[in-house]
Structure formats: C-alpha cells, structure tokens
SEKOL-62735 format. One record per residue (C-alpha): x, z, y. Coordinates in steps of 0.02 Angstrom, whole numbers, padded with zeros to 5 digits, always signed. Example, Ala and Ser with C-alpha at 12.3 -4.5 7.8 and 13.67 -1.06 7.14 Angstrom:
2
+00615+00390-00225/+00684+00357-00053/
//
This chain:
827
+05950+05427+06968/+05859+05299+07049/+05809+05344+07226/+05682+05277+07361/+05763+05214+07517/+05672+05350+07618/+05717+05478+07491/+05927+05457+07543/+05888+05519+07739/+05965+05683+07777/+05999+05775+07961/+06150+05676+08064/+06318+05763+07997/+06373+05860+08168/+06541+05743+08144/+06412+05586+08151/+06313+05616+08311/+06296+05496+08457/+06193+05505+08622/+06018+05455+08562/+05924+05421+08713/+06080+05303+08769/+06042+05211+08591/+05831+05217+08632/+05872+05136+08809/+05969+04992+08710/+05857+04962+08562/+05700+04939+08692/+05796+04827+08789/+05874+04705+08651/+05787+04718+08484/+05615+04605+08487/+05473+04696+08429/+05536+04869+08462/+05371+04968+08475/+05312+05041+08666/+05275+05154+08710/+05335+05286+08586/+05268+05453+08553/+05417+05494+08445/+05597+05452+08412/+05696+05533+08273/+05876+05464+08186/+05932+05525+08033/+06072+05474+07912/+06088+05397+07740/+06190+05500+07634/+06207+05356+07514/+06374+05255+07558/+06555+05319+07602/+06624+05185+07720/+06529+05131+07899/+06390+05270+07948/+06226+05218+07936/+06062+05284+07993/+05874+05271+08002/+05800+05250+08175/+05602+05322+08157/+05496+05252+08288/+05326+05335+08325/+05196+05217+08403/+04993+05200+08390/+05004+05308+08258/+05118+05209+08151/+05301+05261+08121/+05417+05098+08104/+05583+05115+08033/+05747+05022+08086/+05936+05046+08020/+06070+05079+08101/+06276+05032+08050/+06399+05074+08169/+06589+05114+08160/+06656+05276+08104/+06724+05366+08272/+06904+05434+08274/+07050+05339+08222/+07017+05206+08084/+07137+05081+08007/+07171+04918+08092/+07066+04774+08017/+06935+04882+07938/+06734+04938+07971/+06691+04770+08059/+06540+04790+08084/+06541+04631+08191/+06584+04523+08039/+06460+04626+07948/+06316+04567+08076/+06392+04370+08081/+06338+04345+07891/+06197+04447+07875/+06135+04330+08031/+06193+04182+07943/+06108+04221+07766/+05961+04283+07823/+05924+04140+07929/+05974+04000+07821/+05965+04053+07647/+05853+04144+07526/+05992+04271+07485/+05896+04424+07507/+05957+04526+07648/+05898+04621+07788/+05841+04552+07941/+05971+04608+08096/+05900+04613+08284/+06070+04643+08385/+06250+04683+08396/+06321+04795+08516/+06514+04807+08557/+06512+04918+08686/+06579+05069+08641/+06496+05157+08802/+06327+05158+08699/+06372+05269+08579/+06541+05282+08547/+06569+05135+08423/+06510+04954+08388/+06337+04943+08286/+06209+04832+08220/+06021+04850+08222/+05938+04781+08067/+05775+04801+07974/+05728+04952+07859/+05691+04905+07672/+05599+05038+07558/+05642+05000+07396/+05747+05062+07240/+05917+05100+07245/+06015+05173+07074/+06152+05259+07138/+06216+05276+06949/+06246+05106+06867/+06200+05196+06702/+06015+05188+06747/+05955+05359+06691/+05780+05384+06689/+05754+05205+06682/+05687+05096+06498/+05793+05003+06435/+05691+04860+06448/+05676+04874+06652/+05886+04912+06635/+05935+04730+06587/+05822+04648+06698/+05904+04773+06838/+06083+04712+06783/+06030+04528+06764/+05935+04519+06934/+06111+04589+07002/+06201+04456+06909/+06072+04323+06969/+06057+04381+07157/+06264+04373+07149/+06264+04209+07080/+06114+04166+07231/+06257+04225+07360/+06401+04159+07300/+06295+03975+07284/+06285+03976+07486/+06360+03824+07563/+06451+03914+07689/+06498+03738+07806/+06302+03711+07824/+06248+03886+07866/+06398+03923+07989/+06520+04012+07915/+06655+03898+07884/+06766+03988+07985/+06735+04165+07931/+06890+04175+07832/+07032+04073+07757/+07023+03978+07594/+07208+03975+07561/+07321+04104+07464/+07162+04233+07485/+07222+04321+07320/+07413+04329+07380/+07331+04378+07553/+07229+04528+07476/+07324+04607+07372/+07455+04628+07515/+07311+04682+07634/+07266+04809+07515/+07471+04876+07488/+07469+04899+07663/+07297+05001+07658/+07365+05108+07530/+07533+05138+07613/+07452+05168+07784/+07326+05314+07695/+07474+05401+07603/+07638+05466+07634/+07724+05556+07766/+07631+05688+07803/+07440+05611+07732/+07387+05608+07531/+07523+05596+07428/+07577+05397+07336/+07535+05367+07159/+07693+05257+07096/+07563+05176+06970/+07471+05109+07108/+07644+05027+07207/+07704+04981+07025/+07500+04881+07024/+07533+04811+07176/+07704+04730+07109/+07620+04663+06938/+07477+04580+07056/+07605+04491+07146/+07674+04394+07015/+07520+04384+06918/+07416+04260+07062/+07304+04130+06998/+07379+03955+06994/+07279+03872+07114/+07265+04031+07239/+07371+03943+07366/+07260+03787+07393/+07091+03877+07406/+07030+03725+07302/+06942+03813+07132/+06814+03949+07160/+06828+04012+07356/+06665+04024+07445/+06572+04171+07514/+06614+04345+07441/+06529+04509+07468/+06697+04636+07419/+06578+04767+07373/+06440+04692+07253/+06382+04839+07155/+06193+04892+07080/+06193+05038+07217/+06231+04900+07351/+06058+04809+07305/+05895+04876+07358/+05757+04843+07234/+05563+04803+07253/+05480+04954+07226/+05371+04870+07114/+05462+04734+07038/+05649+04714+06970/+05707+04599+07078/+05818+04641+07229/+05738+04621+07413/+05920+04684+07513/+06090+04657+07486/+06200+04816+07594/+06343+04848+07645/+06441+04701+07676/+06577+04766+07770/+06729+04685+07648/+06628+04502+07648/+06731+04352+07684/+06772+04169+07595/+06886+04189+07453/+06893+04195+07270/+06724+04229+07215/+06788+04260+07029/+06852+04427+07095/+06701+04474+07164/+06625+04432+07023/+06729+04560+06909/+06727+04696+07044/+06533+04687+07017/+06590+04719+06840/+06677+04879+06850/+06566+04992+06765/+06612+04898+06602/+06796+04937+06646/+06770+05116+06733/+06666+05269+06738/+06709+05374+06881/+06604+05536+06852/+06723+05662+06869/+06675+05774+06727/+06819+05852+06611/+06834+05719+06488/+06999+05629+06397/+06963+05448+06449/+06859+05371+06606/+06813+05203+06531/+06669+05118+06597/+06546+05051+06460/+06653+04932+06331/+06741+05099+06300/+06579+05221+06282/+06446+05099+06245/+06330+05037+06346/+06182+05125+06384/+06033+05058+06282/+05956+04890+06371/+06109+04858+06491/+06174+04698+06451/+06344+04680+06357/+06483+04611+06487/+06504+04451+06404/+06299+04434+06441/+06297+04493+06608/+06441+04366+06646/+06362+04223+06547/+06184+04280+06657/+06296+04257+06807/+06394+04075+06758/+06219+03997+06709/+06123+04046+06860/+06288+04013+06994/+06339+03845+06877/+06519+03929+06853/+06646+03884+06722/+06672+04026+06600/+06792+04165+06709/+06921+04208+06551/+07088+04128+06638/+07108+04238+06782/+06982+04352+06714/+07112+04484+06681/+07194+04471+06850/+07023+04485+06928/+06993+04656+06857/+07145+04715+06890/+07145+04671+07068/+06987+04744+07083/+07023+04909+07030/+07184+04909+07134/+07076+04871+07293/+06957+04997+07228/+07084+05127+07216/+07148+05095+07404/+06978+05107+07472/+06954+05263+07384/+07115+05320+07479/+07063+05264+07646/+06898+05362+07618/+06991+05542+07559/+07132+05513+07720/+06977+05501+07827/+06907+05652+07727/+07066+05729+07771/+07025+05682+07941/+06870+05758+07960/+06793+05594+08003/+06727+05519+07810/+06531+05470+07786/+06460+05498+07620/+06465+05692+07630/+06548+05794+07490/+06572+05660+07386/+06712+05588+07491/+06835+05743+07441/+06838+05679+07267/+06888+05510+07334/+07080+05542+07305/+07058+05565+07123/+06957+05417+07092/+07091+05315+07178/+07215+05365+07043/+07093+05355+06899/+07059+05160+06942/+07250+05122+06953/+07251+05219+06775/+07114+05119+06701/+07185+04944+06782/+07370+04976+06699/+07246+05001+06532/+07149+04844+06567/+07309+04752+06596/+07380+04813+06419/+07237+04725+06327/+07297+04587+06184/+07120+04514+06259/+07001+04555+06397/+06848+04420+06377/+06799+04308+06211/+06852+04129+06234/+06689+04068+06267/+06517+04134+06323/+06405+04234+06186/+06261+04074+06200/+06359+03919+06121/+06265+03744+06150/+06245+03745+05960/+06177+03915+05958/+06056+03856+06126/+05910+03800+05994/+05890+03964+05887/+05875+04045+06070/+05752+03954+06131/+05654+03954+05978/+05649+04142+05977/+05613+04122+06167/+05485+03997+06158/+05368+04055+06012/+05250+03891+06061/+05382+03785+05952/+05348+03728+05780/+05491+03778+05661/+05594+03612+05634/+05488+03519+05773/+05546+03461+05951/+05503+03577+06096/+05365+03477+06179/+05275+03466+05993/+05134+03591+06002/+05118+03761+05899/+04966+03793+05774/+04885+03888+05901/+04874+03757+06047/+04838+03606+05922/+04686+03721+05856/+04664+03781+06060/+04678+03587+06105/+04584+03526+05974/+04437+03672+06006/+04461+03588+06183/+04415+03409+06151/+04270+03450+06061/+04198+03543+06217/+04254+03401+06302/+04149+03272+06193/+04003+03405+06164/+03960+03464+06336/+04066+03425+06489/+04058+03223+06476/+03868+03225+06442/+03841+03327+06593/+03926+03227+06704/+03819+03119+06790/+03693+03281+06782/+03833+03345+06909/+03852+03192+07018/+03658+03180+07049/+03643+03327+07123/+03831+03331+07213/+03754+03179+07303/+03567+03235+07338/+03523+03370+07484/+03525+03513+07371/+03721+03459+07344/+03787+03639+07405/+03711+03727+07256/+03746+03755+07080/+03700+03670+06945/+03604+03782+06835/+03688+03713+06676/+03864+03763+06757/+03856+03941+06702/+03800+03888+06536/+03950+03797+06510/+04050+03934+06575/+03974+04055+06459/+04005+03917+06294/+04149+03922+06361/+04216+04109+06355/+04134+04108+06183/+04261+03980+06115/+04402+04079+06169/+04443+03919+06311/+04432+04057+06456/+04574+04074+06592/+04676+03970+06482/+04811+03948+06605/+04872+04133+06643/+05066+04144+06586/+05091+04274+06498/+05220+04360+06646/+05098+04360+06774/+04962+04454+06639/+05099+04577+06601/+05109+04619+06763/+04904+04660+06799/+04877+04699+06618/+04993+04859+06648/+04958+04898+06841/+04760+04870+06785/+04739+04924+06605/+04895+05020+06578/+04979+04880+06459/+04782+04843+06352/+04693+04681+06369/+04552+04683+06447/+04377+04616+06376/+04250+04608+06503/+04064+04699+06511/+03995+04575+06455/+04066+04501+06307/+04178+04558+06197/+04269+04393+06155/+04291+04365+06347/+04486+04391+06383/+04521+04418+06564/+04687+04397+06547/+04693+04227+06438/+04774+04176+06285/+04938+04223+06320/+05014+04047+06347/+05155+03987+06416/+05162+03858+06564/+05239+03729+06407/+05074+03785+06306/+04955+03775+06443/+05020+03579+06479/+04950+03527+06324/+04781+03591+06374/+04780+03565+06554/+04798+03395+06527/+04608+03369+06411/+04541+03462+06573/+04590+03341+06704/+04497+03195+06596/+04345+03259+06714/+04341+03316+06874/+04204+03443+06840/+04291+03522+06688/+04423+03652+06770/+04300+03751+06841/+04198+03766+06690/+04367+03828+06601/+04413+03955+06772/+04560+03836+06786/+04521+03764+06944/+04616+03747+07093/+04623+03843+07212/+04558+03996+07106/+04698+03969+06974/+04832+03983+07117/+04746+04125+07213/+04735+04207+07047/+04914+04200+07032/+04944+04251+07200/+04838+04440+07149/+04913+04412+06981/+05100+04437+07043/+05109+04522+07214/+04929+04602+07211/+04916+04795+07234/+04798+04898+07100/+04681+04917+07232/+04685+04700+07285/+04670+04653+07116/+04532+04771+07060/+04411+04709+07217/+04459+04528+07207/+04564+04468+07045/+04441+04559+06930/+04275+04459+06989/+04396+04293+07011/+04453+04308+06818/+04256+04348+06764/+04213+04180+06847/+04107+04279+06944/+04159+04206+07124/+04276+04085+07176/+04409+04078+07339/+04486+03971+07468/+04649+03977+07531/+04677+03930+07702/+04853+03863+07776/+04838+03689+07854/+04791+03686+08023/+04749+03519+08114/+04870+03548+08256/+05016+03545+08188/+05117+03466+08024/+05093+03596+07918/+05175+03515+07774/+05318+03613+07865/+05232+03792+07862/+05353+03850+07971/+05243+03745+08105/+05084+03845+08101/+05026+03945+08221/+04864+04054+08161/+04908+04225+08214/+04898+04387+08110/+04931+04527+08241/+04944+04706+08190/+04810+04839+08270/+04838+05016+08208/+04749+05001+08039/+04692+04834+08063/+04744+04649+08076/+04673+04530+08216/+04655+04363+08158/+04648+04205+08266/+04683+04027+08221/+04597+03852+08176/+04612+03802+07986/+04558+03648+07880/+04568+03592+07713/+04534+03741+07643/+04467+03679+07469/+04328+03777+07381/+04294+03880+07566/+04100+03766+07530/+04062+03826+07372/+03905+03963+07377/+04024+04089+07267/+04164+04064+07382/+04213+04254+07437/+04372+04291+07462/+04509+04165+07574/+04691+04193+07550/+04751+04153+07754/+04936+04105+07803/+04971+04145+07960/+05123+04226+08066/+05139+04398+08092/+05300+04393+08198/+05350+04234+08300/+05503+04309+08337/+05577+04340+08148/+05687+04196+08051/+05587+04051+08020/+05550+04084+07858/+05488+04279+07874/+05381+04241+08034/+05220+04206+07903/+05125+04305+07820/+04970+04290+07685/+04827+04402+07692/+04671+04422+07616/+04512+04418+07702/+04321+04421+07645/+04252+04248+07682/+04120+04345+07762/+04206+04446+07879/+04133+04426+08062/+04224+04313+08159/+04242+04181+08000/+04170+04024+08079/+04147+03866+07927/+04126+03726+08046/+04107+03577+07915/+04149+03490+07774/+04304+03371+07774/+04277+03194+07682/+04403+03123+07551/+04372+02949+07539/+04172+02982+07556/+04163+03102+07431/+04137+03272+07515/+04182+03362+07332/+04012+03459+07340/+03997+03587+07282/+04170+03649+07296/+04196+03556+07475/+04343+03575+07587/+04308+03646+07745/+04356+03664+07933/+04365+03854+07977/+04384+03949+08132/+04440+04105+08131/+04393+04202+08293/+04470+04397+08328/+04423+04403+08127/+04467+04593+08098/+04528+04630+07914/+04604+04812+07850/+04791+04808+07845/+04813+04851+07647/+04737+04662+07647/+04914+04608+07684/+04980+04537+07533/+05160+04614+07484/+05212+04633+07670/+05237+04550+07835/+05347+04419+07830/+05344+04381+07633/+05225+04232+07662/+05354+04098+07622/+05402+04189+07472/+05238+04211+07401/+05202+04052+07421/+05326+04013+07312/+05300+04088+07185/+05117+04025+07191/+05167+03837+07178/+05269+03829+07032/+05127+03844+06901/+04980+03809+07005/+05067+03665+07067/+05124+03597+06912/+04939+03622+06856/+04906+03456+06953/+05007+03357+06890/+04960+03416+06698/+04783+03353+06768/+04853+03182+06821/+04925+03149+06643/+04741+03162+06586/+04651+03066+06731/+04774+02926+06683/+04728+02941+06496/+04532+02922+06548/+04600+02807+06659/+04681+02685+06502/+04523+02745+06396/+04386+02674+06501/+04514+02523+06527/+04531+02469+06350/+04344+02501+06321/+04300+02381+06457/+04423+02265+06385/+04324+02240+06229/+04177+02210+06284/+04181+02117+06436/+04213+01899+06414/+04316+01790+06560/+04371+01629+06567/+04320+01579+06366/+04395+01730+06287/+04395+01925+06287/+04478+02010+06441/+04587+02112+06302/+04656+01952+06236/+04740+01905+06422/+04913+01921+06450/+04893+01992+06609/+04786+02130+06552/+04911+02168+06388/+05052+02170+06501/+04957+02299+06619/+04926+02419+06459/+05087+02406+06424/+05133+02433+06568/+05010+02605+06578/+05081+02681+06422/+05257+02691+06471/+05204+02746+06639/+05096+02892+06550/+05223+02950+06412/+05369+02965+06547/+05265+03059+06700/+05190+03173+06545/+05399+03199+06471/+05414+03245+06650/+05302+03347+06681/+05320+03452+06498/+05491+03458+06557/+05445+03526+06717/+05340+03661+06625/+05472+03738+06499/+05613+03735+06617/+05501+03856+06724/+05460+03974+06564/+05640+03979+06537/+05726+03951+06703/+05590+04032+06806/+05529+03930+06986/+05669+03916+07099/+05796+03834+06965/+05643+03732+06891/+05611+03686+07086/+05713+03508+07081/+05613+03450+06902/+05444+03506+06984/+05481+03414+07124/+05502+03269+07012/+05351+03288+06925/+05247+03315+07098/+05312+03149+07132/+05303+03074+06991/+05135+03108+06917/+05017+03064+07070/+05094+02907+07084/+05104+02861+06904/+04890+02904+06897/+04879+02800+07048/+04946+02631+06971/+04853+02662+06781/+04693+02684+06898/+04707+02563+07007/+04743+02438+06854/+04573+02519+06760/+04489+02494+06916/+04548+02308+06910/+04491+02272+06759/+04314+02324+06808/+04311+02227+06942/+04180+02270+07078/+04099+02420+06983/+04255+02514+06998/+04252+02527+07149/+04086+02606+07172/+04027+02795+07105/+03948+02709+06942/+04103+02775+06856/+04221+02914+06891/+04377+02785+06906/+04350+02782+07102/+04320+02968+07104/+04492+03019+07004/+04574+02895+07095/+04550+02977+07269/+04581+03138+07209/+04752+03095+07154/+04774+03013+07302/+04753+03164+07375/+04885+03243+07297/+05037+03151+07371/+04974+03242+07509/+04897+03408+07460/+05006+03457+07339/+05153+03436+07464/+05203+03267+07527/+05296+03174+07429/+05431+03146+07556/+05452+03326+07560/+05476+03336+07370/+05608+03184+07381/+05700+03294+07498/+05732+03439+07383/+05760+03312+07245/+05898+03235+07338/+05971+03377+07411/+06002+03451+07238/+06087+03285+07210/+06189+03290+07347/+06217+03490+07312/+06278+03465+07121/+06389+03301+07177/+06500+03448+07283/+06497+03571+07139/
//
C-alpha cells in the first residue's frame, strides 16, 4: 500500500536509541536554518527500510513544526565495508548540488561517534508517496505505469550524471567492478553464515562460482557502461509528489558507487524476476511468471522506457548475468540483515526475521533465471519501423498518410476559422488600438477589446493554447475530470480545445501577425505562462481564486523576476527576499520588466524570489503569488522598448516593500522555484517563437505588397535583383526557423521539456533572429516610412528584438545547445 512519508514514523525501537539532547546541541550548531528557539523536540523512526536506521527529527518553533531526517550507522558490531553513511552523504552532496537528480537536500555529516554513538547525516524531510509494494495495490492502473516509468526515467536521470564534472570521479573504481562485486558479496555471505551464525545455502556458494566465470567481456577495462550506480534502485526507494507521479527523493543510497550501471539497472528490475511475499505458495516469481498487475509496464517496456530516456544500447548481452548477480547480492544482503536480526541489532522491525528466507528464495529464483533458453527479446518492443504507427496513435493531430507537421481537420478548420477573425476584426482595429496606446488615455481599454474577446469565445478560438496535460490536471483537481463552460456562455471552454503544443503552432503563428491579437485570443504572454504555472503546480484553492478569472479573460497578471541589480538572466543571481513569518511571507526586493504589471486588469503577480540563501543554488528560489494590490506593492513606472511603452499592457518597475502575502500563496514549496520555472518555459516559451514565424510572414506580406506598387530607378522595386534575392532570401529563412520551431513543439508533446530542452533552445535562437533579418529587409524596402509607427514593421521589429533578451539570452541558449553537443560527443 502506498504510504505518506509521515505515515511510516513509529516510537524509536529501545535497541535504536541515542542521547537526544547531545544530537539537539549538534543540529543547532551545524545545520543552517535549524529553527530557535524551540518549544519542542521529538525523534521518531521510520519503520520503512532494513539497513542504516533512520529517523525523523520534529522541530517545534513559532508555531510551526519543521521536519529533518536523520541516517546514522547501526550500533553494535557491523561488517567491515558496509553502512557508510559517509559515502552516502558524499553523493547525495554531489547530486543535489550539481544535478537535477531528485534527492534530498543534506545539511551535515558527523563522524564522531561521541554524539550519538555512530556516524550520521542530517538531510531534509520529503512528504510524499512511497509504495512499499511494487505491485501498486490500491493504485489505477493508469497512475501504475506512469509510477514504473517515472522510476525508469528518474534511473535513467541518475545514471546520465557526468560523475568527472560533479566530483565524483573518485568515488569508486571503474575497473573489474563486476569481478570486484561478486567477490565482495561471497565474502558478505560467508561472513553472515557459518560457524556458529545462520546456516550456508550451497545454492548460493554454487551462484557465486557460476558468476565468476560468467563476467561481462569488457568488465576488466571499465570502458562500456560504468558510471554512477545507486545498488538499491527500487519503487519503495523513490519518494513520490503527493500530487503528481513523478519522484521528488531518491533514498537510501548506502550501496552507491561507479560501476556497471546495467546491473543496477536489472536489480531495479527484480519484481519481474521475484516476488518475495512470503505467503504459502509453489513458486515466488516476480511478474513475467504471475502477470503483471494491470497498468504496470511489461519488462521489455520498462527497459525500453529506461534505454530511450538514459540513450543506452539495448541491455540483452549481459542482461542475464545482470539479473543473476543481482539476486545473488540480494540474497547476501538479506543475510547480513537476519545475522544482525540474530544479533539483536536489525532496523526494519519484524520484517527483518523473515530476511533469512528471502535470501534463499532469490538464490532459488536466480539458478531459475539462469536456466532460461532466453531472458530478454533481441530487440526493444518499439522498432524504428514500428516508430510511425506509435506516434500516429500518440499524436492524433496527424493526418492519416500525411507528414507530422501537416495539420489535422480540426486545426486547418481551427486555423482557417482563425484567419478569418484575423481579416474580419483584428487588422481593421488596429490603428483603432494604436491611437489610443499613444494618446493620454493610453492606460485604458479599448472598449472594442472585450468585443473582440467575446467574438472570440463564440468562435470556439478561446484559450487555444492550453495542452491538453496541463487541462487534465485542473480539469480533475477543479471539475472532477468535466470541462468546464463558464457562466456566461455556454460555448466558452475554459480549458481550450484540447491541443497539443504541435497543434497549437499552427495557430499561434496567425496570432503573432499582430501584436494586439494574443490578448484578444487569452494567448498572451505573460497570462499564457502564468496560466501554466496555476495550470501544473497550482493547489485547488490557487487555481480557483486566480486561474479561474485568468482563463475567463476576466483579469490579466504579471510575473516578476528580473531585478535591475543583478544579471538575472542567471536567476540564481537575484536577490528579492521571500522570508517566512509564522503564517505569512515578508516580501522585499526591487523588480523590473515585469510585462503586463500596467495593464488596469492586471491582479495577480507571480514573484521569484529566494526563500533560503543558504540552500543549493538552484533550491534557494522560490515563486509565490501575490495580489498586485497587496500593501507594500509599489509600481514605480513604465519601462520603454525602443519608444514604445506597450500601453496598455506596459512593463513596469516594481518595488516591493515588507509586502505581506499568506503562506498557502507559495507555489508548490520553498525551494521549487527553479523547477517551476521550468516547466513554465517550455510551452510558453516556445509560444514566442510560434509568434515570430508569423511577424516574419506579415513581415514578407507587407514586403511584397510594397514591392508592387512602389517605382525606382525606371522600373518596379519587385523587378530588382536585389530585392528578389532578399525574398528569396526571406522564404528559406521562414520555412527553416518555422521546421524548427514545429520540431521544437512535437518533440515536447512526445519527449516532454527537459529532453525537448536542446531543440527549444534552438528554436529560441533561431526564430528571433530569423524575424529580425525578414524585418529589417521589409523595413528596407519601405524606406523611411518603416521606420516610423505608420506601419507595424518598426513595432514587430522591436518586439522581437526583445526577445533575444526576454525570452532568455541567446548566449544562454547557445550554451545548453553546445553543451548537449559536447555531452552526446562523450556518449
């Protein structure tokens, strides 16, 4: 059954206890943070886990109770080499610094015995999921294969750590690590058994003999497949979000070292092979023997999950070894565990005196696994010829027989629906728009605006670019898995059309033709990111308050990270504070840029600031949400692009002064800032550059029109060289940024944001630049009136501009591109 992290605490076993004031006097003295003064201190231990104790450490202060975990050493008399807890605390350090491999967050090591009998580790307390039985019971089986493919995924994240660049090149050898192991693990065994201890199963020496001559090949040079391994990579080692099936802590990482990550891989597999519920029962095979329990992936998907995300080779050479061995080091752990039983000195509470009979089941089931004729098909289940048909069934916005960037029915009839609008309503209001964005009343609304916007919910063109993930998510937490129609119309779906970010390309693109048009659509920035933001991490409560009124198009939002000070094109640089006050959150800091903070419906700001200076660079910031006006919320001015001040929407200086906002404002937790905002810039991001692709086609439009009309030097400017050459010239530029960029968009429907991250880069490079040379050639062409506000070439011109700067500097974008590079040239 799936339990909450809080739900595993039990009283200290009497074996277990330690001096706990000599521990309080430590962890005030050398873990940051560590709340003062307290009005209560409590420890209490996990039952979950057999191997190094571990316990919760409950801190009472200012009316809050703040959790931290403890892992220490088992007292008594252990075996030689094992419960490090010190190696334990060297990667956890090393990941959680340096990588996005989710894992706790550790304060301090202590080897001094004196404390409290045995080294230990303080690190952070995660509430989330954890299924202690890797059949899922209890659990859909829809929600039990994304379970088992987030494990495969997060091992595949691990084992993809360059371990030279974070560190932890010397935290093991890379040579003869199978040979090394399975010898380790004989002498294990032999040390728990025998003379006087548990008695030796001759199955498991005879293993130990067939292991030996059964090494891979290349096991002596280190050269194929050795990197970081966990040694214990199970489902009940991964905490889960408790809201989300994705996994926010990787435990127990006692048996972690560099070595052959293939047999890590297949002891992560070992509920396929084993099932070791001790029930009366004639065999104890795992789930190719029984069947797998409905939604769990078959092994030969869970594997082929794995290879694609960690860009492994297919595992069936050794693959048969690599099970083997595992169970075999299974089965001398298990030993270790019923010796200390024995002992008297064994975490894990009764379970650890059935620990002796699961040793000699997994030697059992490893001499039946070695028997096979075969163990793994020859290949994985998805062939490259078989690739299409998936992502056809995958990717419902394909035509049948049609390439993949060649729009379905739906969108041509949504796109076509589009234009029209376009052509009917948005280009004749233009200069209706302008007028009054440049007269005094410029900070209002035009009238006509919410017209539009109501046109525009009638014609079913309404929060077009939702994917359909993110509605999933608030059309369950909100409407408990219904659309939603509004009050006030029922054709008006909050939740959009159910598009993909492929789908939405085709349309985002007729939007950007006009810089008014988003807006009128509710696909403007920053609304559609902030959206997004509420969409995915929001609580019921955050998204009923805020996303609600923001889908209705009945306010708008700002969301405020750059600060003047600093560069904050590296976020890690800012420095608006978000300080924690009982129920509250203090707010102090100096922000700018903060686009649509002008306009009259603005309400609600999304703020990134830090909430702990002292964390990992990455989990010092925070995002919050605040009311715009909350007292303290100081809108200083408006910030000029290129003259144009972007009225009504305006991006504005803001000061935020002691601003005071409840604490369920925070947005998914302290410390998740970085990745929220990650998950925010994949499709808003992308949005832009969709945009560009249709600036550059109004761009070539107005170009060509101009063309034909206008006379130089005895003939028509269309009939120069110079100016065919330029067209030319602007096509190719167009069609390849927009392959890019459509690209960009179905690698993350299919691959998701952080694999899509090197394309999107791309395309954030690619497409600004690409609008800014088909502009700046239309512009040409009309000579000195494109340069002034008589047509909207100077306008779309600055705003892309812009964007090699807003939407992440380019330079920053070349970085990940090339680092990717360099990353795959190593592979």
């Amino acid at each position: 059954m799936a339990k909450l992290t809080s739900h595993l605490l039990r009283e200290v076993h009497p074996a277990q206890c330690f001096d706990e004031a000599a521990l309080l006097r430590y962890a005030a003295a050398h873990v940051e943070g560590f709340p003062a003064p307290l009005a209560g201190f409590a420890v209490r231990q996990f039952g979950h886990g057999q191997s190094n104790p571990t316990f919760c450490l409950e801190c009472a202060a200012q009316g809050a109770v703040k959790r931290y975990v403890l892992r220490k050493k088992p007292p008594g008399v252990i075996l030689q080499s094992a419960h490090a807890v010190e190696r334990e605390f060297e990667v956890l350090k090393a990941l959680g610094v340096h990588t996005d491999v989710p894992v706790p967050r550790v304060f301090c090591l202590c080897t001094d015995a004196s404390i409290i009998g045995t080294p230990f580790y303080i690190m952070e307390y995660l509430e989330g999921w954890i299924y202690s039985d890797n059949k899922l019971p209890g659990v859909s089986p829809q929600k039990r294969k994304a379970i088992y493919i987030a494990a495969a995924k997060t091992l595949a994240a691990l084992h993809s750590v360059d371990v030279d660049s974070i560190g932890l090149q010397k935290f093991g050898r890379r040579d003869n690590y199978c040979k090394r192991q399975v010898e380790r693990w004989e002498r294990q065994y032999l040390a728990s058994t025998g003379e006087g201890k548990p008695d030796r199963y001759q199955p498991m020496l005879d293993l130990a003999g067939w292991l030996k001559q059964h090494i891979p090949k290349d096991d002596s040079s280190g050269a194929s497949g050795t990197g970081l391994v966990h040694g214990d990579f199970r489902v009940d080692n991964l905490v889960f979000h408790p809201e989300e099936d994705r996994v926010i802590g990787v435990l127990d990482w006692e048996l972690s070292t560099l070595g052959n990550q293939m047999c890590d891989l297949a002891y992560s597999c070992l509920p396929y092979i084993v099932d070791l519920t001790l029930e009366e029962k004639k065999s104890y095979g795992g789930f190719e023997h029984v069947g797998n329990p409905e939604g769990i992936p078959p092994l030969p998907e869970y594997l082929a999950a794995y290879c694609s995300a960690a860009g492994k080779p297919w595992p069936v050479a050794d693959w048969k070894f690599c099970v083997a061995f595992s169970l075999f080091r299974g089965a001398s752990i298990y030993a270790g565990i019923y010796h200390r039983f024995i002992l008297g000195n064994a975490s894990g509470g009764d379970s650890a005196k059935y620990a002796g009979k699961r040793a000699n089941i997994l030697v059992d089931r490893a001499w039946e696994f070695i028997n096979r004729r075969t163990v793994l098909p020859e290949r994985p289940p998805l062939e490259v010829s078989q690739q299409k048909l998936v992502d056809e069934k995958e990717n419902p916005y394909l035509m049948k027989g049609q390439g993949k960037f060649v729009p379905s029915q739906k969108v041509s009839e949504l796109r076509n629906k589009l234009i029209k609008f376009m052509e009917d309503h948005i280009y004749p209001m233009e200069n209706e728009f302008y007028k009054l964005a440049l007269s005094n009343a410029r900070w209002t609304i035009h009238p006509q605006e919410e017209n539009l916007k109501e046109a525009a919910k009638r014609e079913g063109l309404w929060n077009l670019w939702i994917p359909f993930d993110s509605a999933a998510r608030a059309r369950e937490l909100l409407f408990g898995g219904n659309n939603c129609v509004s009050d006030g119309n029922s054709n008006d779906l909050l939740l959009g059309a159910g598009l993909s970010n492929l789908e939405y390309g085709h349309l985002c693109e007729i939007m950007g033709r006009s810089v008014w048009a988003p807006q009128i659509f509710n696909c403007g920035a920053p609304d559609t990111g902030n959206m997004e933001v509420l969409l995915r991490y929001g609580t019921k409560e955050q998204q009923e308050k805020w996303l609600i009124p923001l889908l209705e198009g009945k306010i708008r939002s700002g969301f405020a990270m750059t600060e003047p000070q600093v560069a904050s094109s590296d976020a890690t640089n800012i420095e608006c504070s978000i300080t924690r006050q009982g129920e509250y959150y203090i707010i102090n800091g100096k922000k700018w840029w903060t686009s649509g903070a002008m306009d009259p419906r603005c309400k609600i700001l999304i703020v990134m600031g830090k909430t702990d200076f002292t964390a990992p660079k990455h989990k010092q910031q925070s995002m919050i949400l605040v009311d715009i006006n909350t007292p303290g919320v100081h809108i200083k001015r408006p910030l000029l692009v290129f003259g144009f001040d972007d009225a009504p929407h305006g991006h504005a200086e803001i000061i935020f002064d002691n601003v005071r906002v409840p604490a369920k404002n925070i947005l998914l937790g302290e410390g998740r800032g970085f990745e929220i905002a990650q998950g925010r810039l994949g499709p808003g991001r992308l949005h832009h550059c969709m945009r560009l692709i249709g600036a550059a086609e109004r761009g070539m439009d107005m170009m060509v029109e101009r063309a034909l009309k206008r006379r130089a030097f005895g003939k028509m400017i269309a009939e120069h060289g110079s100016f065919l050459s330029d067209l030319a010239k602007c096509r190719i530029e167009v069609e390849q940024a927009r392959l890019l960029v459509l690209e960009a968009a179905d690698q993350l429907d299919r691959l998701g944001n952080k694999r899509a991250r090197g394309i999107i880069a791309m395309a954030k490079v690619a497409a600004p630049n690409m609008a800014l040379n088909v502009l700046d050639r239309a512009m040409q062409v009309h000579g000195a009136g494109g340069l002034s506000s008589d047509t909207v070439l100077s306008h779309l011109w600055a705003t892309a501009r812009t964007l090699r700067i807003a939407d992440g500097p380019d330079e920053v974008h070349l970085g990940t591109i090339a680092k990717l590079e360099v990353r795959r040239a190593r592979m």
